[in-house]
NUTOR-423967 format. One record per residue (C-alpha): residue number from 1; residue in one letter; x negated, y negated, z. Coordinates in Angstrom, 2 decimals. Example, Ala and Ser with C-alpha at 12.3 -4.5 7.8 and 13.67 -1.06 7.14 Angstrom:
# NUTOR-423967
R_1_A_-12.30_4.50_7.80
R_2_S_-13.67_1.06_7.14
//
This chain:
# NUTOR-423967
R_1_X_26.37_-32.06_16.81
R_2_X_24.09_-29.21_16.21
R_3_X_21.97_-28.78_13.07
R_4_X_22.31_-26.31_10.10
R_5_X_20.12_-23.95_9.97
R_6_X_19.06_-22.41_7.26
R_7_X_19.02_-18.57_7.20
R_8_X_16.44_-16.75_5.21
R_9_X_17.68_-14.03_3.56
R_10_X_15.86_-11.24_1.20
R_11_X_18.48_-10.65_-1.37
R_12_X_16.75_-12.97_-3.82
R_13_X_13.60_-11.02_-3.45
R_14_X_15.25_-7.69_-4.90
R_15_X_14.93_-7.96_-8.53
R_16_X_10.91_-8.79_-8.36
R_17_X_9.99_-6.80_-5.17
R_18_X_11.92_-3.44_-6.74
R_19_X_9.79_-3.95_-9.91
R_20_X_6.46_-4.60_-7.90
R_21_X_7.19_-1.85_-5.61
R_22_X_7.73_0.58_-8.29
R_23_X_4.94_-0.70_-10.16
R_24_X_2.54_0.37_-7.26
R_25_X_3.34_3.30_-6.00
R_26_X_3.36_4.40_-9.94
R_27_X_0.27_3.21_-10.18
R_28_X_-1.29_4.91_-7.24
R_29_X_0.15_8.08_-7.93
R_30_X_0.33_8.65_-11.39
R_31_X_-3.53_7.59_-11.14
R_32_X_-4.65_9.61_-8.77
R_33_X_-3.06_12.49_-9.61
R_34_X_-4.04_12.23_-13.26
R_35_X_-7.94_11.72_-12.30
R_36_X_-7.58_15.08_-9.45
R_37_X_-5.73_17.20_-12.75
R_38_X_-9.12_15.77_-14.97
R_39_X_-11.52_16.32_-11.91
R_40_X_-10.41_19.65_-10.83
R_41_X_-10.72_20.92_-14.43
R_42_X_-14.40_20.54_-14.01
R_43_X_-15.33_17.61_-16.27
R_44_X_-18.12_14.91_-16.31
R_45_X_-17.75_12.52_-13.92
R_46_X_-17.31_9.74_-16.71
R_47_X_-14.41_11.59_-18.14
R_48_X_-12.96_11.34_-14.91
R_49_X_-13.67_7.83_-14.89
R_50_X_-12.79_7.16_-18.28
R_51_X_-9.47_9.22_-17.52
R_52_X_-8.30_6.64_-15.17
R_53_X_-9.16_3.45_-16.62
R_54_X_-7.48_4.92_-20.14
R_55_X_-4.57_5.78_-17.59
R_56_X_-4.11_2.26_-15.74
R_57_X_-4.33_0.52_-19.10
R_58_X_-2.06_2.81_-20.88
R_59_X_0.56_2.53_-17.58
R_60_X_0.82_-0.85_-17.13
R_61_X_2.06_-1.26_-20.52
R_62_X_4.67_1.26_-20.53
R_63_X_5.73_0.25_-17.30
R_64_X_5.59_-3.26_-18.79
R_65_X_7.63_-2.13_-21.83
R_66_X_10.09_0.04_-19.89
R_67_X_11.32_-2.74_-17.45
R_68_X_11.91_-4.90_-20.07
R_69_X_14.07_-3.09_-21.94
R_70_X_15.92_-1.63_-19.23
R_71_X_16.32_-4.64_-17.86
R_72_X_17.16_-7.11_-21.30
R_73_X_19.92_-3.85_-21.25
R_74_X_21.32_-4.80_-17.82
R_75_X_20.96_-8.91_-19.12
R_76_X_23.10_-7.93_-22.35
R_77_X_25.66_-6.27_-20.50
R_78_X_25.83_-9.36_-18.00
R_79_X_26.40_-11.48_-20.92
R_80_X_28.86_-9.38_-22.72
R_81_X_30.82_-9.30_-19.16
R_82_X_30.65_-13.16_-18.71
R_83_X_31.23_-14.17_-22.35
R_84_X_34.50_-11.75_-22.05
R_85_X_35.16_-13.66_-18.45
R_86_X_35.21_-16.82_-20.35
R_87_X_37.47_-16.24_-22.85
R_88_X_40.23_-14.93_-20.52
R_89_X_39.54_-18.18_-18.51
R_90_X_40.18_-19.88_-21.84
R_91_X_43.16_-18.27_-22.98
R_92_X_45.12_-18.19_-20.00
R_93_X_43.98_-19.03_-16.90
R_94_X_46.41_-18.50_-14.44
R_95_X_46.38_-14.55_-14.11
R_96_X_42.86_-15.15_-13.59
R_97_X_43.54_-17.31_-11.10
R_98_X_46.10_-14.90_-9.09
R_99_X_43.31_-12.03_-9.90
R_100_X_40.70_-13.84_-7.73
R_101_X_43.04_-15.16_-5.06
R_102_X_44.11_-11.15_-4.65
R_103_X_40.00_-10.18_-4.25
R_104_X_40.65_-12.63_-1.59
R_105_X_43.70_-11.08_-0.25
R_106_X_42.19_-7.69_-0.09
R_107_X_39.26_-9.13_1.94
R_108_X_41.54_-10.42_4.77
R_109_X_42.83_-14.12_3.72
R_110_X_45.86_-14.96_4.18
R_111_X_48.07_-15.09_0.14
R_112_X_48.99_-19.01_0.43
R_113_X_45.41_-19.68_1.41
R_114_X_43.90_-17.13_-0.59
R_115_X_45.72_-18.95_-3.77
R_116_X_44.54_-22.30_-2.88
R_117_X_40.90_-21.31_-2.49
R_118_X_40.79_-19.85_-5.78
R_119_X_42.18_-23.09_-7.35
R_120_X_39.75_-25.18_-5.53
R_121_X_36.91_-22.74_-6.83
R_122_X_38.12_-22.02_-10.28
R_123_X_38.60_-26.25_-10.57
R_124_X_34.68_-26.59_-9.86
R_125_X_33.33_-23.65_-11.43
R_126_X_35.60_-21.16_-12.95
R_127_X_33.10_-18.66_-14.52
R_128_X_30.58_-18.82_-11.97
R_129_X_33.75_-17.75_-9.27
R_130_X_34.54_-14.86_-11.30
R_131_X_30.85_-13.83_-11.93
R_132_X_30.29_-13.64_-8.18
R_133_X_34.10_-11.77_-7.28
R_134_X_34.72_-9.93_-10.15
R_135_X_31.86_-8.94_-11.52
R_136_X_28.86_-8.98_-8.93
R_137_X_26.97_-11.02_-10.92
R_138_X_25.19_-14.33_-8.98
R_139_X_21.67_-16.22_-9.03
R_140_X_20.28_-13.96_-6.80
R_141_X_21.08_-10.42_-8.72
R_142_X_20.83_-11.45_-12.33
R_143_X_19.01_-9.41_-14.30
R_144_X_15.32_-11.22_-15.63
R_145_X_13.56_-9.07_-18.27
R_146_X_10.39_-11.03_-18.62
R_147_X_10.35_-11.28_-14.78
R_148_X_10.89_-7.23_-14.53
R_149_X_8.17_-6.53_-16.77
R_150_X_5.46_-8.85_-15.80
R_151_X_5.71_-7.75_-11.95
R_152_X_6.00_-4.08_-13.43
R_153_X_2.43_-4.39_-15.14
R_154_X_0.77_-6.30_-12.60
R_155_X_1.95_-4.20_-9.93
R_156_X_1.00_-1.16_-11.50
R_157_X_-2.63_-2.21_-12.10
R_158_X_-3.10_-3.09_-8.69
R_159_X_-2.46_0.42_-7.63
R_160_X_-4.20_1.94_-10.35
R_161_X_-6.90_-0.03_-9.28
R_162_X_-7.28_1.91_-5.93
R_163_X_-7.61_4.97_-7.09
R_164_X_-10.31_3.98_-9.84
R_165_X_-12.53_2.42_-6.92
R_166_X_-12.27_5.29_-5.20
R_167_X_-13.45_7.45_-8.04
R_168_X_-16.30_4.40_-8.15
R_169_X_-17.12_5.17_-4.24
R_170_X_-16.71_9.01_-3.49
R_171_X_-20.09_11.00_-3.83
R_172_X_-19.20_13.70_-6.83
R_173_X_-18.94_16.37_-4.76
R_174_X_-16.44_15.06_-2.41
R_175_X_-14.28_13.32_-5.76
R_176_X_-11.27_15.15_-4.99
R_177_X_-11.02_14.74_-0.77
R_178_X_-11.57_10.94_-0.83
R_179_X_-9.31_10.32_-3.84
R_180_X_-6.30_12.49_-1.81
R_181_X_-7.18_10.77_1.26
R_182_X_-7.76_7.46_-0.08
R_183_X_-4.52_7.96_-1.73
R_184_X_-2.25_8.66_0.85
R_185_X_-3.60_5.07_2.79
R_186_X_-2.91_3.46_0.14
R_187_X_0.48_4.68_-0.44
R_188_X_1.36_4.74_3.25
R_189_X_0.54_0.89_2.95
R_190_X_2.48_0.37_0.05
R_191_X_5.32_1.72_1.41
R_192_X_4.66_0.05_4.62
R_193_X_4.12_-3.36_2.56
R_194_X_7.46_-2.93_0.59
R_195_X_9.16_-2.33_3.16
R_196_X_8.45_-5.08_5.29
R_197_X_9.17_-7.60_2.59
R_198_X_12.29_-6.37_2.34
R_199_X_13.15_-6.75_5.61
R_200_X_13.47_-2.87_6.40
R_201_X_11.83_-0.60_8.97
R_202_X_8.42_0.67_7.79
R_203_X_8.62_4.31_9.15
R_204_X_10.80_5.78_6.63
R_205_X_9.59_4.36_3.86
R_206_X_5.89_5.21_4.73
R_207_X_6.76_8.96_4.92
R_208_X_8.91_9.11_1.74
R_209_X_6.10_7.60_-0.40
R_210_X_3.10_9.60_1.34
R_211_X_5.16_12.87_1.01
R_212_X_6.09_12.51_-2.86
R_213_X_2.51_11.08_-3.33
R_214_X_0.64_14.44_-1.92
R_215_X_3.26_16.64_-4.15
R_216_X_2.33_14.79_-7.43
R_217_X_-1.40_14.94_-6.59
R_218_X_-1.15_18.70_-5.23
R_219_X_0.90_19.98_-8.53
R_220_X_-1.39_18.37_-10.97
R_221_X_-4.36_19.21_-9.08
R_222_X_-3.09_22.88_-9.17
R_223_X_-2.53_22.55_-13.26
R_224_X_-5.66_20.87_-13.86
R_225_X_-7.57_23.83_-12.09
R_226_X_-5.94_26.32_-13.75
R_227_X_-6.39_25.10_-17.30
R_228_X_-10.26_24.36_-16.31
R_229_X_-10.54_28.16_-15.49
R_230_X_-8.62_28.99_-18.50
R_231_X_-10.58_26.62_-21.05
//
């Protein structure tokens, strides 16, 4: 007799790693970008320094604040959709019985057997069946708002965090080059990082977040010069 094996799958890693992820790369680039706009308008270096710190604290917190109502919007909505699911269950169960046994159906099984595995389902767990058919919603997916927001905030000043050291580390006169450069290795990591976690291919990933990285920094770093002439 051979032994289960256990496969390990990354679904349950979606809700944290898509907050963490975005976190990051927000971090890194709205960072960097704001501290090139501030350094290319020709300011004290600790205005550029002050710039970013200001800017990681002051990002972390909305991207705290953000996820967490976003995603207590997603959890209400869950719990308006499951509350509802319960009370059908309560009132009359038996269309909701047929409803799940045609999901079933649609998928392939067989009617008499499709039936009989939604009675044996809905007789162990009725609402937890129809969360996962009907409505999508399992242990895996379900939304966490404190979870969201935490991972947000923490992400977020990690990659803030890079650019800042590099405004620590770059002679004054070469601010802008090693911030850009620095920049794009970190985001071609972070990309690379996410996307191995997830299970994907790291190429496409890599490029996407590099690419939309050097636009940020290149626009603002176009506005800050111009308002720097200008002022």
């Amino acid at each position: 007799m051979s032994a289960t094996v256990a496969e390990a799958h990354r679904v349950g890693r979606a809700g944290w790693l898509r907050a963490a992820v975005l976190g990051a790369n927000d971090g890194i680039i709205s960072t960097a970008s704001l501290i090139l706009g501030v350094a290319s308008a020709a300011v004290p270096a600790g205005h550029v320094l002050l710039t970013g710190i200001a800017g990681l604290v002051a990002g972390a917190m909305a991207m705290a604040a953000g996820e967490y109502v976003s995603v207590s919007s997603q959890a209400d909505s869950e719990a308006a959709d499951l509350a509802r699911e319960a009370a059908e269950l309560a009132r009359d169960p038996g269309p909701e019985a047929e409803e799940l046994a045609a999901i079933y159906v649609a998928r392939g099984v067989a009617a008499p057997l499709a039936r009989e595995v939604a009675r044996q389902l809905m007789a162990r767990d009725a609402i937890g069946s129809h969360a996962r058919e009907e409505l999508g919603i399992s242990e895996h997916t379900t939304a966490r708002p404190i979870q969201a927001a935490l991972a947000s905030a923490a992400s977020f000043a990690v990659g803030a965090a890079a650019p800042i050291g590099l405004v620590l580390a770059a002679p004054v006169a070469e601010l802008s080059l090693v911030l850009a450069g620095g920049t794009l290795i970190a985001l071609a990591l972070l990309g690379a990082i996410g996307a191995r976690a997830g299970g994907a291919g790291i190429g496409r990933p890599m490029l996407r977040v590099t690419f939309w990285g050097a636009c940020a920094m290149a626009v603002t770093a176009g506005i800050g010069a111009l308002f720097g002439t200008v002022v």
